[in-house]
LUMTOR-57484 format. One record per residue: x, y, z of N, C-alpha, C in turn; chain; residue number from 1. Coordinates in steps of 0.05 Angstrom, whole numbers, plus 5000, padded with zeros to 4 digits. Layout:
<sites>
SITE  n.px  n.py  n.pz  ca.px  ca.py  ca.pz  c.px  c.py  c.pz  chain    n
SITE     X     Y     Z      X      Y      Z     X     Y     Z      A  NUM
...
</sites>
This chain:
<sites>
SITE  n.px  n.py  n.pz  ca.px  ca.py  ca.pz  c.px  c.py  c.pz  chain    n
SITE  0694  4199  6976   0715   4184   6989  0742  4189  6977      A    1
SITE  0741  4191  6950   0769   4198   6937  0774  4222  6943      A    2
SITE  0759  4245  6943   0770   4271   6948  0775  4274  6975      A    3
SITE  0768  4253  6992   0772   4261   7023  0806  4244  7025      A    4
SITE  0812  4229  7007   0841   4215   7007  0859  4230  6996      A    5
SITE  0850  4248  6969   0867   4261   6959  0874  4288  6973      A    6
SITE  0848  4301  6994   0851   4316   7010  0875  4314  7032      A    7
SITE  0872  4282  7036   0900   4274   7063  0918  4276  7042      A    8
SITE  0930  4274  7032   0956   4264   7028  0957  4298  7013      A    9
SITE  0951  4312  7004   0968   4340   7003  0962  4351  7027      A   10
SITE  0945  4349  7048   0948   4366   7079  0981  4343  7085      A   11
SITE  0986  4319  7086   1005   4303   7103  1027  4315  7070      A   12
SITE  1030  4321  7059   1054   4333   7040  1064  4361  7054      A   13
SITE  1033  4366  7053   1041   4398   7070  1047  4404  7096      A   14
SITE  1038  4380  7118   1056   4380   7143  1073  4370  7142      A   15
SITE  1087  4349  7123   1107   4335   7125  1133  4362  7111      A   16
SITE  1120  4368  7103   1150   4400   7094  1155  4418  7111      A   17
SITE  1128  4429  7125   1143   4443   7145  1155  4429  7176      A   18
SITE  1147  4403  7177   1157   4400   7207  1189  4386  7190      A   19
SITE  1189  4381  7170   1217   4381   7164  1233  4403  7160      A   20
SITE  1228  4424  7148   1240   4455   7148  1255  4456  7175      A   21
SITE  1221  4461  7195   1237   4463   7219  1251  4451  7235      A   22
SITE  1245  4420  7226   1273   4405   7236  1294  4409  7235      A   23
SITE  1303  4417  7202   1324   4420   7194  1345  4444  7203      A   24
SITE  1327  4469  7215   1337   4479   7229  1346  4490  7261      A   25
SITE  1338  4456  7265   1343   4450   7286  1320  4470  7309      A   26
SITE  1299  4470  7305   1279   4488   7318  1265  4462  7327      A   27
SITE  1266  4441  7328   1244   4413   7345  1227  4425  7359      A   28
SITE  1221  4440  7370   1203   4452   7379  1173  4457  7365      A   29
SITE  1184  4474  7350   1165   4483   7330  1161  4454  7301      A   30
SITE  1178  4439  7306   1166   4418   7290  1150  4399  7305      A   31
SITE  1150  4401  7329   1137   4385   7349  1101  4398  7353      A   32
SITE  1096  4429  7351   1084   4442   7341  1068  4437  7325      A   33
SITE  1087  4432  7299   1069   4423   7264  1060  4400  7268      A   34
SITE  1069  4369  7288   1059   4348   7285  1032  4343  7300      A   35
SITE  1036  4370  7319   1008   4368   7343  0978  4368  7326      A   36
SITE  0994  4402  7310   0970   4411   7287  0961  4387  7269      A   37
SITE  0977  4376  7260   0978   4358   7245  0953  4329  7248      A   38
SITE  0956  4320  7272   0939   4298   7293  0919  4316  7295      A   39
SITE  0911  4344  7302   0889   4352   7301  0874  4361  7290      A   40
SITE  0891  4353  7257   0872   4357   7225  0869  4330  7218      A   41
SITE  0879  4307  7239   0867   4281   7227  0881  4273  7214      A   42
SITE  0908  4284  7211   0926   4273   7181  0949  4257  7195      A   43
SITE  0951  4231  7198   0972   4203   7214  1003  4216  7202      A   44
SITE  1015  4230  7216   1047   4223   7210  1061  4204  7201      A   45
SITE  1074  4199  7179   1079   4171   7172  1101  4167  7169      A   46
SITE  1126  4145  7167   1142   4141   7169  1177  4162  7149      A   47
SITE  1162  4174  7126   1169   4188   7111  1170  4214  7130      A   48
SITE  1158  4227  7151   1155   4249   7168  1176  4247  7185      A   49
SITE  1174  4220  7197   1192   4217   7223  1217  4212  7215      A   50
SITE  1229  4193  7196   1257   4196   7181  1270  4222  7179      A   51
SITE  1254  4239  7164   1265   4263   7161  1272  4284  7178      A   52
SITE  1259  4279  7203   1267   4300   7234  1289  4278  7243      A   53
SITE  1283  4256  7256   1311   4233   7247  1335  4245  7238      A   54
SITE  1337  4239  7205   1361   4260   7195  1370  4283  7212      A   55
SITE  1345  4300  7212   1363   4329   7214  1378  4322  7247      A   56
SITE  1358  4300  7259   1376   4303   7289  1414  4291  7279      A   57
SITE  1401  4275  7264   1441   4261   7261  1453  4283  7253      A   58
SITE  1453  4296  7234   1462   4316   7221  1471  4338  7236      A   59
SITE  1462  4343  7264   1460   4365   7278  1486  4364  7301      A   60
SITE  1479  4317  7308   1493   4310   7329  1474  4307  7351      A   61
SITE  1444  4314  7348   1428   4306   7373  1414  4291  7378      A   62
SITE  1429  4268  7396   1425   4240   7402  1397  4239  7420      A   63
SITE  1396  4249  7433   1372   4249   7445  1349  4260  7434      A   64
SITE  1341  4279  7416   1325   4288   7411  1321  4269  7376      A   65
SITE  1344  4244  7377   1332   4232   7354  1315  4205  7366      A   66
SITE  1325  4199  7381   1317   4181   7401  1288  4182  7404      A   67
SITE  1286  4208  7416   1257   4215   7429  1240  4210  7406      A   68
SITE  1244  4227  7378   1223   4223   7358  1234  4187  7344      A   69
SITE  1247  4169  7354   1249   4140   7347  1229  4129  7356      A   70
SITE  1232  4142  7383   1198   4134   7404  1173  4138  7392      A   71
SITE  1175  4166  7383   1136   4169   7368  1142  4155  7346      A   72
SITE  1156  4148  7326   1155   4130   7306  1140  4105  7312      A   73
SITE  1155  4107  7330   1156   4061   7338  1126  4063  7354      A   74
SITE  1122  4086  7369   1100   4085   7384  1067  4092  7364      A   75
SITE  1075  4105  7344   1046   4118   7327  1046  4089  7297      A   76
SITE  1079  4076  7289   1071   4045   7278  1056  4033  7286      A   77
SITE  1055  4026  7314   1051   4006   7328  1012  4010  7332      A   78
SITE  1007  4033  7343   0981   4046   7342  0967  4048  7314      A   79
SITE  0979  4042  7291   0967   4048   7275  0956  4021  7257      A   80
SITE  0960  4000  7275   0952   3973   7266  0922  3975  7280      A   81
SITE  0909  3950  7271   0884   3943   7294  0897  3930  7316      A   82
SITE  0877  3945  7333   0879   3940   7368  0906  3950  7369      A   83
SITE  0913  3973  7362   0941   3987   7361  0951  3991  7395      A   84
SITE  0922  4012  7404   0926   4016   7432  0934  4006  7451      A   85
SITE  0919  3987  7443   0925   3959   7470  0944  3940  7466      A   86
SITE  0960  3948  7438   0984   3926   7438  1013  3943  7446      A   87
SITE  1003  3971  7437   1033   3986   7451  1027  3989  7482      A   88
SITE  1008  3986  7489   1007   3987   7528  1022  3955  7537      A   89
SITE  1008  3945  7513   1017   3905   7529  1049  3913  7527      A   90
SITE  1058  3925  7503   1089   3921   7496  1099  3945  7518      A   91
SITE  1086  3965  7529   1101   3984   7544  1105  3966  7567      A   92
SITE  1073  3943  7576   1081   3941   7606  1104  3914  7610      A   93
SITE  1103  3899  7586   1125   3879   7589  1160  3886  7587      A   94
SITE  1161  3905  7614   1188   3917   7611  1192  3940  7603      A   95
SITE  1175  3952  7594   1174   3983   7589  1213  3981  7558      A   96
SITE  1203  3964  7543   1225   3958   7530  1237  3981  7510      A   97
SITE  1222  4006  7502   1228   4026   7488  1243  4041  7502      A   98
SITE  1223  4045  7519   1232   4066   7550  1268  4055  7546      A   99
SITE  1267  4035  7555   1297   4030   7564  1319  4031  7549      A  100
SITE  1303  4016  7527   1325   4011   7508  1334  4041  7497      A  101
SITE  1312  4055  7497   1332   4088   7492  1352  4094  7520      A  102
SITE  1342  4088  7542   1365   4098   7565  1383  4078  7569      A  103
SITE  1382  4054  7555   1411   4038   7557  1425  4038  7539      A  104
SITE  1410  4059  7521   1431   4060   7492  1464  4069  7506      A  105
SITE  1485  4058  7498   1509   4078   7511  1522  4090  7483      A  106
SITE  1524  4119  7494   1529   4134   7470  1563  4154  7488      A  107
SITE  1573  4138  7467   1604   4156   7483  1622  4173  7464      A  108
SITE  1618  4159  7439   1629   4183   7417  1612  4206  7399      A  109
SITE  1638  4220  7395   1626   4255   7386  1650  4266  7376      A  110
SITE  1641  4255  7348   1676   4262   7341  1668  4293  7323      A  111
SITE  1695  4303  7313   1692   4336   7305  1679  4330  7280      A  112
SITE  1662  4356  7269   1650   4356   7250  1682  4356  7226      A  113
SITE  1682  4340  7200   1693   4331   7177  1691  4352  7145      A  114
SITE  1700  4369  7143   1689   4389   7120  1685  4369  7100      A  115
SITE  1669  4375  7072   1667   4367   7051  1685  4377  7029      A  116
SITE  1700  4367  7008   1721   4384   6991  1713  4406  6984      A  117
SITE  1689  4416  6980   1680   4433   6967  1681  4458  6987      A  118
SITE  1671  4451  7009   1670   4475   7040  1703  4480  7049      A  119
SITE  1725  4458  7035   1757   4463   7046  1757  4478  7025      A  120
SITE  1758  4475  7001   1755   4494   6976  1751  4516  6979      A  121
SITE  1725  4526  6988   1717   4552   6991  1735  4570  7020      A  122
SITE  1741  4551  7033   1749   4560   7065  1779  4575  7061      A  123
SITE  1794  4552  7043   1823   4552   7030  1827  4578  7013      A  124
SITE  1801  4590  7009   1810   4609   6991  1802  4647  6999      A  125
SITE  1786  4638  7025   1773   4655   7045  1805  4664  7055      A  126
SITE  1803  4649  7066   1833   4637   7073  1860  4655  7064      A  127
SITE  1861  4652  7038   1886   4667   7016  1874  4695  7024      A  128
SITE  1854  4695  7025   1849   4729   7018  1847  4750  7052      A  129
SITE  1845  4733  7062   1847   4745   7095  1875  4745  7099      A  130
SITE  1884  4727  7095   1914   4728   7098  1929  4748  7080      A  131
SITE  1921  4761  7060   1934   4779   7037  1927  4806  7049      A  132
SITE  1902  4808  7066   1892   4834   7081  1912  4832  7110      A  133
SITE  1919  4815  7115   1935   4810   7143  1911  4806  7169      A  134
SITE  1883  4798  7158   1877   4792   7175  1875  4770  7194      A  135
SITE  1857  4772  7228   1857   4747   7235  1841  4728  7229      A  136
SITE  1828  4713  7243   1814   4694   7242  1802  4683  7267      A  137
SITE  1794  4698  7293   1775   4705   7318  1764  4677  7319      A  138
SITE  1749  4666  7297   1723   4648   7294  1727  4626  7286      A  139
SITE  1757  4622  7274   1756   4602   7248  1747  4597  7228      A  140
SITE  1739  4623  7214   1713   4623   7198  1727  4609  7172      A  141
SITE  1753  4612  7169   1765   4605   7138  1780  4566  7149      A  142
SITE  1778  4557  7174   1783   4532   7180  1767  4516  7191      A  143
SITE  1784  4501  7208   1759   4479   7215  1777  4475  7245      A  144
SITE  1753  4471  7267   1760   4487   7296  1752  4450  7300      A  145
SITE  1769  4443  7330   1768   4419   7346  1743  4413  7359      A  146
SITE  1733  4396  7367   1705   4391   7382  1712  4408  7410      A  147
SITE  1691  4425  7415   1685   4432   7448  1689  4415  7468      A  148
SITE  1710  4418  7488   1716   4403   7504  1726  4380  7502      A  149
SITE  1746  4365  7474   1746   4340   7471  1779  4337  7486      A  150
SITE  1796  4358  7492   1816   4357   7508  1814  4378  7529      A  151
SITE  1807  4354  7554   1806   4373   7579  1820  4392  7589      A  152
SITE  1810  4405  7596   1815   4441   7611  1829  4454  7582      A  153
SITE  1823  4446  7559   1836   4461   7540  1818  4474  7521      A  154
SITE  1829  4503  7510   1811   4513   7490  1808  4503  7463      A  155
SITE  1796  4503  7445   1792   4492   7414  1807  4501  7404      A  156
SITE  1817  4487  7383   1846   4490   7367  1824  4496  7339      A  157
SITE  1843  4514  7323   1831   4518   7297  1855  4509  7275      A  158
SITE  1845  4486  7263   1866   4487   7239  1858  4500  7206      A  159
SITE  1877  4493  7189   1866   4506   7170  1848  4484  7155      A  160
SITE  1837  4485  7136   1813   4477   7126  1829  4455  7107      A  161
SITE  1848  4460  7097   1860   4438   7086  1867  4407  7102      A  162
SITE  1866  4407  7127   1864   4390   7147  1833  4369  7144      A  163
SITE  1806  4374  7136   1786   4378   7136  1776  4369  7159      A  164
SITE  1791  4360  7184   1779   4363   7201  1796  4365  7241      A  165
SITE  1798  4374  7257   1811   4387   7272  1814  4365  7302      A  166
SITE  1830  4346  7289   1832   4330   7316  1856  4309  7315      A  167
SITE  1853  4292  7329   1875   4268   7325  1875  4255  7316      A  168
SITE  1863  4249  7286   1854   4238   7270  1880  4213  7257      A  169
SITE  1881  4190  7248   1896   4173   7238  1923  4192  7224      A  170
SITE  1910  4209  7199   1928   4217   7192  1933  4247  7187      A  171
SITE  1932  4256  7212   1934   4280   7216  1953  4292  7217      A  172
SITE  1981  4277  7217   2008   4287   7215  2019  4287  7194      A  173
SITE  2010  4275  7167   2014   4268   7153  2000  4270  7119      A  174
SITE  1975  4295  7121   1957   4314   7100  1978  4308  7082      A  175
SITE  1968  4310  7063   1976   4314   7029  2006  4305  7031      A  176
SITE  2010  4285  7040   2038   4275   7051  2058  4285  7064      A  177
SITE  2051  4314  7068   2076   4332   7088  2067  4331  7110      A  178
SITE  2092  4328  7132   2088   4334   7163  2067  4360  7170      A  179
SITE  2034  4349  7171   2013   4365   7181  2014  4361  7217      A  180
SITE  2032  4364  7226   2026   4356   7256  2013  4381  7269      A  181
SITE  2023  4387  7267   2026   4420   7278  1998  4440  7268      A  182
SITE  1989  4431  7247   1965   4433   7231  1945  4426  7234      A  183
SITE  1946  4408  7238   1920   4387   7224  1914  4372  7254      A  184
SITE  1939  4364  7271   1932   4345   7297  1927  4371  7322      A  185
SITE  1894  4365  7337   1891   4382   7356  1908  4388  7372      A  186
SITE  1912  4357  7386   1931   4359   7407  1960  4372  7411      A  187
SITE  1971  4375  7382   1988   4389   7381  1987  4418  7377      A  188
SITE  1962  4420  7360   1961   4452   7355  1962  4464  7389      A  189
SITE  1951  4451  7401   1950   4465   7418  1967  4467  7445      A  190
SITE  1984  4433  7447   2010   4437   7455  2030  4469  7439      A  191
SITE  2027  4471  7418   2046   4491   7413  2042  4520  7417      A  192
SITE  2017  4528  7432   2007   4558   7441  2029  4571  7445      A  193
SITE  2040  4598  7443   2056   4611   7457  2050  4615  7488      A  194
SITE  2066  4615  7502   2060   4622   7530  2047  4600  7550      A  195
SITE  2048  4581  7525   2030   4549   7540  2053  4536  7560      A  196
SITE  2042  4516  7563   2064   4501   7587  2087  4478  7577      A  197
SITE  2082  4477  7551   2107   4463   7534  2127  4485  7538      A  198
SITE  2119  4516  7532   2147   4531   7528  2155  4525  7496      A  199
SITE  2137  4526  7484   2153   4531   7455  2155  4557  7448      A  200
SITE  2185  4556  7426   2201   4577   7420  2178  4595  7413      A  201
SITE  2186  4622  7410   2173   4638   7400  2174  4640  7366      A  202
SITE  2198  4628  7363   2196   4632   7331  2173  4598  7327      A  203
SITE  2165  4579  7334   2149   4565   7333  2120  4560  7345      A  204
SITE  2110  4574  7367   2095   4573   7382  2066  4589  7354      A  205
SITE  2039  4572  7368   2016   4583   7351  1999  4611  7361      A  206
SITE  1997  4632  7352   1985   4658   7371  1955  4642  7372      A  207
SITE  1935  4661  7387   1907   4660   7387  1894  4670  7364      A  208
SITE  1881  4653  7359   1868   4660   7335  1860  4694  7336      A  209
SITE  1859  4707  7349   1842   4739   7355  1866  4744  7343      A  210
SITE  1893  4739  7340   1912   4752   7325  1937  4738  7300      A  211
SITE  1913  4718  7295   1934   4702   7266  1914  4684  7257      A  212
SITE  1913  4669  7231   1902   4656   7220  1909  4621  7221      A  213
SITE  1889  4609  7220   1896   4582   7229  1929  4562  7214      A  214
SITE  1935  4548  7230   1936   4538   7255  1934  4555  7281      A  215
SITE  1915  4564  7294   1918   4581   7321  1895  4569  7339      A  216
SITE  1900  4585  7354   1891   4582   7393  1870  4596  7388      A  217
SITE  1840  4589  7387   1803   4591   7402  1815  4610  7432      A  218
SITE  1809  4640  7426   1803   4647   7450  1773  4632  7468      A  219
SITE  1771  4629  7493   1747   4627   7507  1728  4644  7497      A  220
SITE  1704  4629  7497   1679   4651   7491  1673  4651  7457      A  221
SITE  1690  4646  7446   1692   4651   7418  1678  4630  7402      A  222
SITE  1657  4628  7391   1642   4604   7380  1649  4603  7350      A  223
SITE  1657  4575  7336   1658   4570   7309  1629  4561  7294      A  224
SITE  1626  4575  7276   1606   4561   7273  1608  4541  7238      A  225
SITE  1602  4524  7241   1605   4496   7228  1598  4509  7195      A  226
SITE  1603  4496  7174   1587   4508   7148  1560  4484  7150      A  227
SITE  1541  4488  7136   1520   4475   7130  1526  4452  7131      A  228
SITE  1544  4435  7106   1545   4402   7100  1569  4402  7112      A  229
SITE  1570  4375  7130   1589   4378   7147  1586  4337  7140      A  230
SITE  1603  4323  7149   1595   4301   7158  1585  4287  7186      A  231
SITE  1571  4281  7188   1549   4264   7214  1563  4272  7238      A  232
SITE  1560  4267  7258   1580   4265   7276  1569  4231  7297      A  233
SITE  1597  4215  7295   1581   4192   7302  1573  4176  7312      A  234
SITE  1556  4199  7337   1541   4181   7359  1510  4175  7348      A  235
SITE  1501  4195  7331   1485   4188   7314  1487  4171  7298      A  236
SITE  1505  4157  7281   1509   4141   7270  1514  4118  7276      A  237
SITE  1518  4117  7306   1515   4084   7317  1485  4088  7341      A  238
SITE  1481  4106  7350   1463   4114   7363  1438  4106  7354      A  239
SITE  1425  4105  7332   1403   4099   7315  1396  4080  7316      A  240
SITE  1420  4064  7299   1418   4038   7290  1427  4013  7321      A  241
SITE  1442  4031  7342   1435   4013   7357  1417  4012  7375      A  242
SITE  1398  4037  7381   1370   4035   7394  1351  4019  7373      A  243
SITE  1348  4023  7359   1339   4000   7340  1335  3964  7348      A  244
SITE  1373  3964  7349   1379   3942   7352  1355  3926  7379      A  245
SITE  1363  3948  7409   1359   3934   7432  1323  3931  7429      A  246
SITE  1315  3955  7411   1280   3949   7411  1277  3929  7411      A  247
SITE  1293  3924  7384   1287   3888   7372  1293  3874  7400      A  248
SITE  1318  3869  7407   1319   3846   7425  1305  3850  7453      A  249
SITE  1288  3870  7456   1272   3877   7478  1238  3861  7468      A  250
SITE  1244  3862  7446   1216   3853   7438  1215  3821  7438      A  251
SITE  1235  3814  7427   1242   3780   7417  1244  3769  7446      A  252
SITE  1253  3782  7464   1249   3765   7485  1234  3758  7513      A  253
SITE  1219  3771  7500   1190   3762   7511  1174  3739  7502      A  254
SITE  1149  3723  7514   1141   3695   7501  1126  3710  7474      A  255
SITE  1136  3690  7453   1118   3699   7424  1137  3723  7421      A  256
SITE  1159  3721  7425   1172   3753   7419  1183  3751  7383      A  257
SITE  1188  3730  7372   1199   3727   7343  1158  3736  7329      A  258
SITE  1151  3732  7333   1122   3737   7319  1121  3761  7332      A  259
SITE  1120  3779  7347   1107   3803   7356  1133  3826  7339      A  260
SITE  1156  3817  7338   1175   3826   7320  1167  3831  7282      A  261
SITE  1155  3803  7289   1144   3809   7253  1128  3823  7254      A  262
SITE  1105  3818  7271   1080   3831   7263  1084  3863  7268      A  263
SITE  1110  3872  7280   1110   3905   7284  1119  3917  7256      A  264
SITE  1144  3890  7246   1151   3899   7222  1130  3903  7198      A  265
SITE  1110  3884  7197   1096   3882   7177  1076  3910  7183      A  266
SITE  1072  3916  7203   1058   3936   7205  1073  3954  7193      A  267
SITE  1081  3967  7174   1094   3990   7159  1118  3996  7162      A  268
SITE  1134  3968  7172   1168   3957   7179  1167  3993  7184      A  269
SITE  1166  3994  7204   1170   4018   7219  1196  4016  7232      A  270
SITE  1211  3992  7250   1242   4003   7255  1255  3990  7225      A  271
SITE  1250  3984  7213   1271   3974   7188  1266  4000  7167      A  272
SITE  1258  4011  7174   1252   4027   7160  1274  4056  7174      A  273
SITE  1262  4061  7198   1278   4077   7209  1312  4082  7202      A  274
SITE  1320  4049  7207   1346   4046   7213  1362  4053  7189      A  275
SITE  1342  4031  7161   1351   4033   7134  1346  4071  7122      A  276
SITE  1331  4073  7118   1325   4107   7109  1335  4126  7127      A  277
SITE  1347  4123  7158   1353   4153   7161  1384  4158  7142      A  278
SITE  1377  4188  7127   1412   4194   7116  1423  4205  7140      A  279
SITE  1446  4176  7153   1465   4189   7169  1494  4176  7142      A  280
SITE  1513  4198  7145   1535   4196   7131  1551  4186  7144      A  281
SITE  1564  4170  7140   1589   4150   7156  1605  4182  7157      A  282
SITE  1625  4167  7184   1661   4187   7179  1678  4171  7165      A  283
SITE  1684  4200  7142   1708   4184   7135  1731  4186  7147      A  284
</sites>
């Protein structure tokens, strides 16, 4: 009996690393994959599994696909009590309250990914040395580029990395106490395009990034791609914790709904657990 326990828990060590790997690289697929294999070596996914694909969805920005695995969490807790089966069917059919409460979640922000000092650091100095070659900067690879589509019919603004992050942010005019407008605030970087419809001077106007280094103009087509540690982006970060929220009040208000609440929690506080342990990083 002990070797058959100590046998689970290094197979559930060993699925629990790779369906996180592949979470992390955003492959859900193939971590969806490892958890099939996983159920069909007998080894229960456990709350430590599902957190961690969780994360990598916040981390990534994908609200829906953290959602979905909030569902097998709450749905394989719930199953994994006695008479598990028959209590997540009673709780599906009284309102189908999971179901919904993920499709009434309202999720409306998606703000730009936030560098870390250390990634403006490295970017800032990418940066000095492209600029000493006279090169451009096509990608933004030495800055930090505006969210896709966050100003309509307009292309992504790239600022420089000392900004640490590329939008309209509180104090975006105002970096390291000098007038960053023109820098650091999207909306302006990109009001000031040459050849744009403000008409700014040519001695002030920003080229396209394909021929100057940030502050410049995202040709179309041209994808930035993010560095690794970035900060959350935060529809995930209210997204989580408020599907969470509506479970709960989908559950409580049903008859006996304050006891059917405990007893989900006590079953291996599976959403308190969720809400508390996923690492999503606030914006600063």
């Amino acid at each position: 009996m002990n070797k058959d326990i100590a046998l689970k828990a290094v197979l559930r060590h060993f699925f629990t690393s790779v369906v996180s790997a592949f979470a992390k690289l955003g492959d859900f697929r193939r971590s969806q994959a490892w958890v099939d294999r996983m159920n069909a070596a007998q080894v229960k996914a456990d709350v430590v599994l599902y957190n961690s694909i969780v994360d990598a969805c916040s981390k990534v920005g994908n609200v829906a696909e953290a959602e979905r695995w909030l569902d097998k969490m709450a749905e394989a807790g719930v199953k994994a009590g006695t008479g598990g089966e028959e209590s997540w069917k009673a709780l599906e059919k009284a309102g189908k309250i999971f179901s919904a409460a993920k499709k009434n979640a309202t999720v409306t922000k998606k703000c730009a990914p936030r560098l870390t000092k250390a990634v403006m650091l490295q970017r800032a100095s990418l940066a000095r040395s492209w600029a000493a070659a006279k090169k451009p900067d096509p990608t933004c690879a030495t800055g930090v580029a505006s969210l896709k589509g966050a100003i309509a019919d307009k292309p992504q603004a790239c600022c420089p990395s000392y900004c640490g992050e590329c939008s309209d942010y509180a104090a975006c005019s105002s970096v390291r106490g000098q007038n960053s407008e023109g820098a650091c605030c999207a909306s302006k970087v990109l009001a000031l395009e040459c050849g744009g419809p403000e008409k700014t001077p040519a001695n002030k106007c920003l080229k396209k990034c394909s021929e100057a280094m940030p502050p410049c103009i995202m040709e179309e087509g041209e994808e930035w791609s993010p560095p690794e540690v970035t900060s959350a982006a935060e529809d995930c970060n209210e997204a989580v914790p408020e599907w969470m929220s509506k479970a709960e009040a989908g559950v409580k208000a049903g008859t006996g709904g304050d006891e059917s609440w405990k007893a989900l929690e006590k079953a291996g506080k599976i959403f308190s657990a969720a809400k508390k342990n996923s690492t999503v990083t606030k914006h600063a």
